[in-house]
C-alpha positions in Angstrom: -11.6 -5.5 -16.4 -11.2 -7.3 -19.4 -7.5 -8.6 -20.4 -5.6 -7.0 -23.1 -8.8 -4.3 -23.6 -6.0 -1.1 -23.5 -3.5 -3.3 -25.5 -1.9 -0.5 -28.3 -5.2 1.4 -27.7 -4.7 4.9 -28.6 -5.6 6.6 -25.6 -5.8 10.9 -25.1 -5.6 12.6 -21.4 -6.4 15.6 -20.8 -5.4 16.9 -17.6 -3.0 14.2 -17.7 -0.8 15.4 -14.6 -3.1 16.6 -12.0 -4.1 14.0 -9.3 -6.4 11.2 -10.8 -4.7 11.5 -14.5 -1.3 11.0 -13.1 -2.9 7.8 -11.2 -5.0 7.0 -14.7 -1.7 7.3 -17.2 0.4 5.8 -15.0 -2.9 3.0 -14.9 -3.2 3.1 -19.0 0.7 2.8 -19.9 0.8 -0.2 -17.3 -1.8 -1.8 -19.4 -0.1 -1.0 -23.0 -2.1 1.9 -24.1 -0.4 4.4 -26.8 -1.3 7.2 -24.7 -1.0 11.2 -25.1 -1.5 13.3 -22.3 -2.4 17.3 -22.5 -0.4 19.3 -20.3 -1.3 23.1 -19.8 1.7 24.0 -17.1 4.5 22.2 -16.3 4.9 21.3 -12.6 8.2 19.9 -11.8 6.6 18.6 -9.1 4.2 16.8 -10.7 3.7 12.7 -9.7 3.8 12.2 -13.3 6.4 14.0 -14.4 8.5 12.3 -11.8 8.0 9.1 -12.7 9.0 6.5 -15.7 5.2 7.5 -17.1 6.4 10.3 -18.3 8.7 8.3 -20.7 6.4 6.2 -22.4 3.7 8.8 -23.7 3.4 11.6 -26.1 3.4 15.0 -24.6 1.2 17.9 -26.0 1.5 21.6 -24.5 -1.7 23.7 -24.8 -5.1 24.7 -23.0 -8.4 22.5 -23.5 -10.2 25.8 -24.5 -8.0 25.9 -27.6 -10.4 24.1 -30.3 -8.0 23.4 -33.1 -5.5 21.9 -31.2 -7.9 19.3 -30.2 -8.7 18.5 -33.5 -5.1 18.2 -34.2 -4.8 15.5 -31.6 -7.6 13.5 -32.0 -7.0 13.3 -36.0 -3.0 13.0 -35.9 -2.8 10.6 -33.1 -5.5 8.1 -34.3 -7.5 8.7 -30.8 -9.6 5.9 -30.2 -10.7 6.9 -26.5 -10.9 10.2 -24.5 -10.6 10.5 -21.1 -11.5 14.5 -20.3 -9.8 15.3 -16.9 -8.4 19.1 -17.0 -10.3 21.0 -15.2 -9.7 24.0 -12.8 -10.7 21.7 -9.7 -10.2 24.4 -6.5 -13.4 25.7 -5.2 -12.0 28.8 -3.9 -9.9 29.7 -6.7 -13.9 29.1 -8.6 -15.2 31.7 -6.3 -12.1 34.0 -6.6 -11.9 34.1 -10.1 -15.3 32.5 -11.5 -14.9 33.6 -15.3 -11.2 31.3 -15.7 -13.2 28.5 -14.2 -15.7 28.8 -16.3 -13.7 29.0 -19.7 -11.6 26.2 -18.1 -14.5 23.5 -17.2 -17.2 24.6 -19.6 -15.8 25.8 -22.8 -13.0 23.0 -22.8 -15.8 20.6 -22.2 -18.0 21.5 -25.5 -14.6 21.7 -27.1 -13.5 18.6 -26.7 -16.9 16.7 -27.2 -17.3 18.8 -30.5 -13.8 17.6 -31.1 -14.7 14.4 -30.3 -17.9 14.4 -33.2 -16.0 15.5 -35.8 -13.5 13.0 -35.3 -14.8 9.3 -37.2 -12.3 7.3 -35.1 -13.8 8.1 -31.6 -15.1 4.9 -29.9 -15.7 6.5 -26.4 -15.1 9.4 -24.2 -15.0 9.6 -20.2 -15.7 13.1 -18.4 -15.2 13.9 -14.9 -17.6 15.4 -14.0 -18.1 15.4 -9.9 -20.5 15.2 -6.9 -20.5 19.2 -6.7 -22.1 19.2 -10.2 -25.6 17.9 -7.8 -25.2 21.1 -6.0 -26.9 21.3 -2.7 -30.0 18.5 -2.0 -32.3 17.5 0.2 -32.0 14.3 0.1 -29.0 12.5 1.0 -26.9 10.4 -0.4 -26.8 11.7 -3.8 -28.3 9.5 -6.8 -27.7 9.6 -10.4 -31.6 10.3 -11.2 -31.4 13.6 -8.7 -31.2 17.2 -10.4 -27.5 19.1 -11.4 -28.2 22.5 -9.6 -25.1 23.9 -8.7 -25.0 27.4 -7.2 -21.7 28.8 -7.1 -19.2 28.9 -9.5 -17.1 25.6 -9.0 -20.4 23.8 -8.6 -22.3 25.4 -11.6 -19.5 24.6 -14.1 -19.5 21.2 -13.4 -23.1 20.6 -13.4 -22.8 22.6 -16.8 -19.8 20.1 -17.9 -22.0 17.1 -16.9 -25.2 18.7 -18.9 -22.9 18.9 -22.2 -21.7 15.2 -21.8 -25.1 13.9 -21.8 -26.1 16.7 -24.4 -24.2 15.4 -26.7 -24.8 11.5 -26.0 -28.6 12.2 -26.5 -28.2 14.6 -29.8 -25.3 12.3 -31.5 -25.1 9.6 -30.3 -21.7 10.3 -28.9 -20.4 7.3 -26.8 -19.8 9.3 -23.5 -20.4 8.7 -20.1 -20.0 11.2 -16.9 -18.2 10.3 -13.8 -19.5 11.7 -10.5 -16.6 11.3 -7.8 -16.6 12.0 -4.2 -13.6 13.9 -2.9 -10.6 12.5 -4.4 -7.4 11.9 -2.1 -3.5 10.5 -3.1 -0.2 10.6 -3.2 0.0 13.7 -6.0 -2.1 16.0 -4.8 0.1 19.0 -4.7 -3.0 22.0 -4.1 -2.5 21.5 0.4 -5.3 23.6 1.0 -7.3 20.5 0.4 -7.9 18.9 3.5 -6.4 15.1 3.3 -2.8 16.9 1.5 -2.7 19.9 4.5 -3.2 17.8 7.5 -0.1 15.2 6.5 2.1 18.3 5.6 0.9 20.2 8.5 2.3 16.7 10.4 5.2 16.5 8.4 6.1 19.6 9.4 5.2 18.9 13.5 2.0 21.4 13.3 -1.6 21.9 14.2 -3.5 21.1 11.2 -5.7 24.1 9.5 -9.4 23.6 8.9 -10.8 26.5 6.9 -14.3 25.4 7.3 -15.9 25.1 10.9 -15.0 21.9 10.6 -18.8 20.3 10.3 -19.3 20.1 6.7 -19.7 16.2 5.6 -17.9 14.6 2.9 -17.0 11.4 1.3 -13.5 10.5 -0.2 -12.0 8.2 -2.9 -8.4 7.5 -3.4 -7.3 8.1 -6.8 -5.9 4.6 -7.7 -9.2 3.1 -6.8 -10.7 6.2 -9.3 -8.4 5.8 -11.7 -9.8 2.0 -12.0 -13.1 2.9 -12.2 -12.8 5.2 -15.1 -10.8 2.3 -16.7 -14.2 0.2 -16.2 -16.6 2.5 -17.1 -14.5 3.0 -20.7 -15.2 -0.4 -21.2 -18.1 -0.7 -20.8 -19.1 2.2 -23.1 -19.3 -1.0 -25.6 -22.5 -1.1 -23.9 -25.1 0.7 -25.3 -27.3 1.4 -22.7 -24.2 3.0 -20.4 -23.7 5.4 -23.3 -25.6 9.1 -22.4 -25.7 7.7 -18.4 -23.7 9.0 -15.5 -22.6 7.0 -12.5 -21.3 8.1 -8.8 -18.0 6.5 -7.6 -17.2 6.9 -3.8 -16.8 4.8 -0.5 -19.9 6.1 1.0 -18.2 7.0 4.2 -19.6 10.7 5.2 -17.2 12.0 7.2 -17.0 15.5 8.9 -14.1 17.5 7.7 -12.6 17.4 11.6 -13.4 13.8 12.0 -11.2 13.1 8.4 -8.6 15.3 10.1 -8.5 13.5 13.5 -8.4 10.2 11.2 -5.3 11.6 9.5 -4.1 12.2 12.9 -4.5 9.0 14.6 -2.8 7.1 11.5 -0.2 9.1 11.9 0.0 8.7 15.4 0.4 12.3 16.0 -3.1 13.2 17.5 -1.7 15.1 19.8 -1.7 17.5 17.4 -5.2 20.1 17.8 -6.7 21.1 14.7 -6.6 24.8 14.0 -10.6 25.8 13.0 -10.5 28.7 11.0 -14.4 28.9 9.8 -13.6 31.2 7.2 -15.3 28.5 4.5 -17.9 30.4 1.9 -20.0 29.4 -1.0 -19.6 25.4 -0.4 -22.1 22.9 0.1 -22.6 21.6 3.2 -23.2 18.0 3.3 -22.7 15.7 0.7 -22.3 12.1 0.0 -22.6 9.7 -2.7 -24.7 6.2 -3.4 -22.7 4.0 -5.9 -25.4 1.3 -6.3 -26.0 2.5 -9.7 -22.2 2.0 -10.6 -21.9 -1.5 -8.4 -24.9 -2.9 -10.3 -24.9 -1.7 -13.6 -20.8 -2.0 -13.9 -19.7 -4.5 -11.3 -17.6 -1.7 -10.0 -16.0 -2.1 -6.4 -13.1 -0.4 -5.2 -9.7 -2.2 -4.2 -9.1 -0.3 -0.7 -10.6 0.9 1.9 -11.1 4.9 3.3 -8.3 3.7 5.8 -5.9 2.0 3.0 -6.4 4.7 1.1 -5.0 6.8 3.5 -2.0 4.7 4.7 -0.9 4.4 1.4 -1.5 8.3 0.7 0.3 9.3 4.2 3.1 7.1 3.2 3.6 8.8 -0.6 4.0 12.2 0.8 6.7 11.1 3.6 8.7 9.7 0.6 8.2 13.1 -1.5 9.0 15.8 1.8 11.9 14.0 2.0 12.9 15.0 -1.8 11.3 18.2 -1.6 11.4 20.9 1.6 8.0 20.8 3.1 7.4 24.4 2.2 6.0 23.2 -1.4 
């Protein structure tokens, strides 16, 4: 990335303390952006709030579906870029309660791009949107020319997030680009029904590992430092006009069964003694699904820093630091 491009930059986050924007602020301050971060709930827990970050940016308390406060941000602090990250990112909280998810990830979306046009000063906006926003395909891995079709809640409301994005780069000219991520894993990642954040605990804690699926369904992974670096790159190079409008997939391509990521966990761990507990109660969730990030490698130059297995090391290692601050019943 280009030296001294975030330099006093005036930099908003939404979603700034979930997994990839704590990795992303933390990524940003580091590089001497003036960054404010939207926080809907305070989690004590929180890897950003925790840290020195938290120190160094401006804090605003509200919810992405409320439209005036966003223009009160972006015109106050000066915004110059947007990274849009909150997002209600479970899949069965989606299908639980599919209306919240729905204000939450498309509602918040159109509000912050309308935001975004009204304000003169914006000079380029990031989503996040994600590889559920394909929905389910035929043809493996996923490309950026394929079809959004998501079916079920989770998956339709980031297709519809995605759609928006590009909506609004087509109609005015807005300077925003989508970001289709595989699954991503990291120290941070406080919901432990996810799979990579359940299986340490479940270790942590000397216990069989739960799978809620039947333990088949394929995935790839991306750990959120290497993320938080690619939507770093592709900011930048919304100087380019032809990456304006355009969306581009960000994973390591390594398709994975949900068991064999488990037993991976396990084995760097060295506890795969442990037997994985299938549940197969999984519904509503697509069941294989992986990425191509040619598009990203030869349009952007992107290439992540670690491997799956680095990734992972580093991850596994976060979490033994943070169970032994906090009692591994969070």
């Amino acid at each position: 990335m280009t030296t001294g491009f975030w330099d006093r930059r005036r930099v908003f986050v939404t979603g700034c303390t979930g997994l990839l924007g704590s990795w992303l602020t933390e990524a940003l301050v580091s590089r001497g952006a003036h960054v404010t971060g939207l926080i809907r709930d305070w989690v004590p827990q929180s890897r950003l709030i925790q840290s020195d970050t938290m120190q160094h940016i401006v804090t605003v308390r509200g919810d992405i579906e409320d439209y005036p406060l966003l223009e009160r941000v972006l015109n106050e602090y000066e915004i110059d870029t947007v990274f849009h990250l909150a997002a209600q990112t479970i899949v069965g909280t989606a299908n639980r309660n599919p209306v919240s998810t729905f204000e939450t990830n498309i509602r918040g979306t159109w509000n912050l791009l309308e935001a975004c046009r009204r304000s003169p000063l914006i000079s380029r906006i990031v989503i996040a949107s994600s590889d559920k926003s394909y929905g389910d395909q035929p043809l493996l891995p996923y490309a950026e020319s394929m079809p959004l079709q998501g079916r079920h809640p989770y998956d339709v409301s980031k297709s519809c997030a995605d759609l928006l994005a590009l909506a609004y780069a087509s109609t005015y000219q807005l300077p925003v680009a989508a970001a289709r991520c595989a699954n991503f894993f990291g120290g941070g990642d406080l919901n432990f029904n996810r799979v990579i954040p359940g299986t340490i605990q479940s270790v942590l804690c000397g216990e069989a590992p739960v799978i809620r699926s039947d333990g088949t369904y394929v995935r790839d992974y991306l750990y959120a430092a290497d993320g938080a670096e690619a939507y770093l790159l592709l900011a930048e190079q919304l100087d380019r006009r032809e990456v304006a409008g355009q969306a581009f997939n960000f994973s390591y391509g390594a398709k994975l069964t949900v068991l064999e990521i488990v037993q991976l966990v396990l084995r760097l761990m060295q506890r795969e003694d442990l037997e994985p507990r299938i549940l197969n109660q999984a519904t509503n969730e697509i069941r294989e699904q992986w990425l191509s990030s040619e598009k990203a490698k030869r349009e952007l130059g992107w290439a992540p820093r670690h491997t799956l297995e680095q990734g992972l090391v580093e991850t596994i290692r976060w979490y033994e630091g943070f169970f032994k601050k906090v009692p591994t019943e969070a």
